[in-house]
C-alpha positions in Angstrom: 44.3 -1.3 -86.0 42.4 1.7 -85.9 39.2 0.5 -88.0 39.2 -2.6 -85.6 38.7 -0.5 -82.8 36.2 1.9 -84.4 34.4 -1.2 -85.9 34.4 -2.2 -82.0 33.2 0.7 -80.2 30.4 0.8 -83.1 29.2 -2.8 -82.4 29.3 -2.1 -78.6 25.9 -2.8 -77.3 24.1 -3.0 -73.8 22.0 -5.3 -72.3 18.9 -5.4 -74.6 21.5 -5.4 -77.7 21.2 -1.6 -78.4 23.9 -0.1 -80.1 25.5 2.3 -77.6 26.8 4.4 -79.6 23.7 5.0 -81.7 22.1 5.6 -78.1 24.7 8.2 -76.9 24.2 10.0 -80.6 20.9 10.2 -79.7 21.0 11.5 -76.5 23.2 14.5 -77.3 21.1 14.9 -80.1 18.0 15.6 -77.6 20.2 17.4 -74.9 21.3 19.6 -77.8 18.1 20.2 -79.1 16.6 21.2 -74.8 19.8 23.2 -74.8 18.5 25.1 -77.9 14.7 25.3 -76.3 15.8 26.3 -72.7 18.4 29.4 -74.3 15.2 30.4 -76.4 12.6 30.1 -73.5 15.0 32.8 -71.6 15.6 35.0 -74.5 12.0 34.9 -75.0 11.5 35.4 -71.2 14.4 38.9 -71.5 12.0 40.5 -74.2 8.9 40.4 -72.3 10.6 41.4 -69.2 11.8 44.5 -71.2 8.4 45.0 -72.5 7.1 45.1 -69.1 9.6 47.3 -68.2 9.1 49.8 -70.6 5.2 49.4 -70.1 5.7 50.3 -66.3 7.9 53.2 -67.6 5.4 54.6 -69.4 2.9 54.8 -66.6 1.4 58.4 -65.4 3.6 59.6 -62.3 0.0 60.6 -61.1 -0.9 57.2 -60.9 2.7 55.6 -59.6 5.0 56.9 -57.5 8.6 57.2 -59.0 10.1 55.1 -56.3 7.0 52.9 -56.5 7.3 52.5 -60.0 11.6 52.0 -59.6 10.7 48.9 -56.9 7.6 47.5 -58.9 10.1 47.4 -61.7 13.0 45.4 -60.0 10.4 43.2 -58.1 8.8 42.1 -61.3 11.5 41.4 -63.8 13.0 39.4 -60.7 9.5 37.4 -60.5 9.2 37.3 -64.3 13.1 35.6 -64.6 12.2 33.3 -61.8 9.2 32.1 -63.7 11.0 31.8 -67.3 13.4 30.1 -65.3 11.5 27.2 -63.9 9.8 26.4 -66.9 13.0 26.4 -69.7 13.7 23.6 -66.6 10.6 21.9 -67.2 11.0 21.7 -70.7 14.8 20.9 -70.6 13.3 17.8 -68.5 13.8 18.4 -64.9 10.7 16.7 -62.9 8.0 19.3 -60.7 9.4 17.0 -57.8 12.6 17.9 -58.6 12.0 20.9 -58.9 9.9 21.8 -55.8 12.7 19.8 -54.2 15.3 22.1 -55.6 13.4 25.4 -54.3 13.0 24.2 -50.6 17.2 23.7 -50.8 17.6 26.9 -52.5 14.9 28.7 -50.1 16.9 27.2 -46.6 20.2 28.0 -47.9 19.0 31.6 -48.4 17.4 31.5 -45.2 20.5 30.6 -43.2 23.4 32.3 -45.2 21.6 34.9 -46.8 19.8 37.0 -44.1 21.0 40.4 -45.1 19.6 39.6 -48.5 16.0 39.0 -46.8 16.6 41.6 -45.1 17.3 44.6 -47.5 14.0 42.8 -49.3 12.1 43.8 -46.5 13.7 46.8 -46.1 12.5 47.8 -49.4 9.0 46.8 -48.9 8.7 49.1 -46.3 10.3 51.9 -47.4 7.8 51.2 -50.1 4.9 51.2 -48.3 5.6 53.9 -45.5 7.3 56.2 -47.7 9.6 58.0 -46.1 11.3 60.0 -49.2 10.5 59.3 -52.8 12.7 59.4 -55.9 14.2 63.4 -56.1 14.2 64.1 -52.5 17.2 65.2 -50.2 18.0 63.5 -47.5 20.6 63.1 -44.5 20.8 59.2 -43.7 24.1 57.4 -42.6 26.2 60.0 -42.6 25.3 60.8 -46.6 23.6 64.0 -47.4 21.8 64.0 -51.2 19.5 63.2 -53.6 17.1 59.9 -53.7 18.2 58.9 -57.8 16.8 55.7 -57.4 15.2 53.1 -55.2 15.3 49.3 -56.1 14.5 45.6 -54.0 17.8 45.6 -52.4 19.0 49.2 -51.9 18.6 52.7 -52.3 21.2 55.3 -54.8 21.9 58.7 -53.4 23.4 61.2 -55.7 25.8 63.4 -53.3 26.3 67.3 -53.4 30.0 66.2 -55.4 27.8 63.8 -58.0 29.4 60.6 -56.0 26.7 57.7 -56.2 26.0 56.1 -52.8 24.6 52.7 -52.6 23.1 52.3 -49.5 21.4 48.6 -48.6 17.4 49.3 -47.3 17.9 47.2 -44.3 20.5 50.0 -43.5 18.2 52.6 -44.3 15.1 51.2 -42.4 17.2 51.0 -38.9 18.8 54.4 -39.0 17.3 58.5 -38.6 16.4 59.9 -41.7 16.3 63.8 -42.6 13.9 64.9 -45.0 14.6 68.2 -46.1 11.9 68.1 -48.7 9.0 66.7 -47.2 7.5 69.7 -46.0 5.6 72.4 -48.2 8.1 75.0 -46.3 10.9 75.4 -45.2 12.4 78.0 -42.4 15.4 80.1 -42.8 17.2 81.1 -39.7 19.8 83.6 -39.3 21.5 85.6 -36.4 21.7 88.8 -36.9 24.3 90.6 -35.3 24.0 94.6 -34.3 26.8 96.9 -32.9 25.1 98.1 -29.3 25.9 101.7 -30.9 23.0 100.6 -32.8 19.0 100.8 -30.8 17.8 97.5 -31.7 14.3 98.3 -32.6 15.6 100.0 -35.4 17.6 97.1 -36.5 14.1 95.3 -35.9 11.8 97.0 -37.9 14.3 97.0 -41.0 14.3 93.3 -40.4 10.3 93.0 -40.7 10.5 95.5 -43.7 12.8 93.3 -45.4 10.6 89.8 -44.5 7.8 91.9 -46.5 9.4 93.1 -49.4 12.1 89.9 -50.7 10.8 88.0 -53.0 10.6 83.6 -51.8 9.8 84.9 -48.5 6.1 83.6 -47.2 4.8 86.2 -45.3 1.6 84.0 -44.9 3.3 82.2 -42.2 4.6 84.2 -39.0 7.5 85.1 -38.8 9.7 85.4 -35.6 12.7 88.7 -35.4 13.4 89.4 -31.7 17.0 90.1 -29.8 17.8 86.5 -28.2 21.7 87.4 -27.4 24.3 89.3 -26.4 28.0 88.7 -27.4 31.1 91.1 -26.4 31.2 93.2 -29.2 27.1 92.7 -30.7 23.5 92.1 -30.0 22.2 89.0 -31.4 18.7 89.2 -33.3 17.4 85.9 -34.3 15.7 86.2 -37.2 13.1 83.2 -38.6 11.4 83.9 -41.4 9.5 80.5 -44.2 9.8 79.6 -47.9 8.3 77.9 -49.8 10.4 74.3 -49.9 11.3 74.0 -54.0 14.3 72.1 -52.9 17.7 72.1 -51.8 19.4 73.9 -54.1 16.5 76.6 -54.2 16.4 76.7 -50.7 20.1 77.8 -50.2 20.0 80.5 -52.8 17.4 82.1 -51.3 19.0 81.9 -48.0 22.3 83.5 -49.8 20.0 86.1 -51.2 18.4 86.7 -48.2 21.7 87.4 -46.1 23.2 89.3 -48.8 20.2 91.8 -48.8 20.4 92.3 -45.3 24.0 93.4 -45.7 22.7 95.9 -48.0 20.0 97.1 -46.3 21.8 97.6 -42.9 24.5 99.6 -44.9 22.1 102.1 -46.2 20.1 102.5 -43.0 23.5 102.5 -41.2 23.1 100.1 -39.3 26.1 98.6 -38.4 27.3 94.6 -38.4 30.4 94.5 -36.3 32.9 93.0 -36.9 36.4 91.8 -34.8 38.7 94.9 -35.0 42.4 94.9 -34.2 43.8 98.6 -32.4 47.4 98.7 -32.9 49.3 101.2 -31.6 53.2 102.5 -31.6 54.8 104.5 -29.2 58.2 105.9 -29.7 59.8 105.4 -26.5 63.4 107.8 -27.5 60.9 110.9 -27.5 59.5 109.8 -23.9 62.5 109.7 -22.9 
């Protein structure tokens, strides 16, 4: 019973007396065979994209930017993959008409459902072009505070003060204020200084402009401003603005730490006293009044 069916389904033929089954052999003979090619056309495709990669890698930072280089990166092997893409479909057998066909769908469908998508493209066009931080910079921007680690099509990686990774999409980052603290060669420190009103606050003034000339990381190229701007109950306030040199955040805030802590010391050898809230208490023993 078997063999008779077998012997049937071999014998099967179509219309021109073809042997269908020999036909459908045949057939997933050749779509095994475009299988094969279009796997190896994309394999082939991930190698060069990885050569490219590593080519753009290697590229002087004097000549790229680092968050030019991280964009021209993602923006190519994208390109590159869309290319290796299209032809393994080509050779697999899919029609240019199809094809071009296939791209108008897939380009209105991203149009209409994926505008954000667009939109953190464009976002990271212009962040490319106008450059408002580069990779290694820190920045405020949507309520994150940290460093630029990386900036790709889609969206830009901060690296926060705890080492939490923030991804933030560039259509976000384009439409909202953005601190630089490292865009500028320098930086200014700014401190209020309080005095005691024991103390005569040129005194405390001119120990204030000593210090400015002798710390080290202060720029005394730049003017410096150290003039009483206050008064509170218990101290007069000296503001005191003085520049570094901007080598970053971390470097900024030590030397700001330094700073304040030499002032400490320097007031407490001159005498020059910080005040400070002070509590009197006093006891009374009422049984000897009486």
């Amino acid at each position: 019973m078997d063999n008779t069916i077998l012997t049937i389904i071999k014998n099967i033929e179509d219309k021109n007396g073809n042997l269908i089954l020999k036909i459908f052999i045949s057939d997933v003979g050749i779509l095994f065979v475009k299988i094969i090619i279009f796997i190896t056309i994309m394999y082939i495709g991930r190698y060069i994209v990885r050569l490219v990669d590593k080519y753009i890698d290697k590229a002087p930072l004097s000549k790229i930017d680092t968050g030019a280089k991280q964009f021209t990166k993602s923006f190519i092997k994208l390109g590159l993959y869309g290319i290796f893409f299209l032809f393994a479909m080509l050779i697999f057998g899919f029609k240019e008409q199809s094809i071009i066909t296939m791209i108008s769908a897939i380009s209105l469908g991203i149009g209409i459902s994926l505008k954000e998508f667009l939109s953190n493209f464009a976002g990271g066009v212009v962040i490319l072009f106008s450059k408002p931080f580069t990779i290694g910079d820190f920045i405020e921007m949507n309520d994150t505070i940290g460093e630029v680690c990386e900036i790709g099509v889609f969206s830009t990686h901060i690296n926060t003060l705890d080492s939490k990774k923030i991804i933030i999409p560039n259509n976000v980052v384009i439409s909202k204020n953005i601190i630089n603290y490292d865009a500028n060669k320098y930086r200014r420190i700014q401190l209020t200084v309080p005095i005691a009103y024991e103390v005569d606050p040129k005194i405390a003034i001119a120990e204030l402009q000593d210090i400015t000339k002798t710390f080290e990381g202060i720029e005394n190229d730049r003017t410096p401003f150290i003039n009483v701007m206050s008064y509170e109950g218990s101290s007069i306030n000296i503001e005191y603005l003085v520049w570094t040199k901007n080598k970053g955040y971390y470097d900024y805030y030590n030397t700001r730490g330094d700073l304040m802590q030499y002032i400490v010391e320097r007031f407490s050898e001159k005498k020059i006293e910080i005040p400070y809230n002070k509590l009197d208490v006093h006891f009374y023993n009422y049984d000897n009044k009486k």
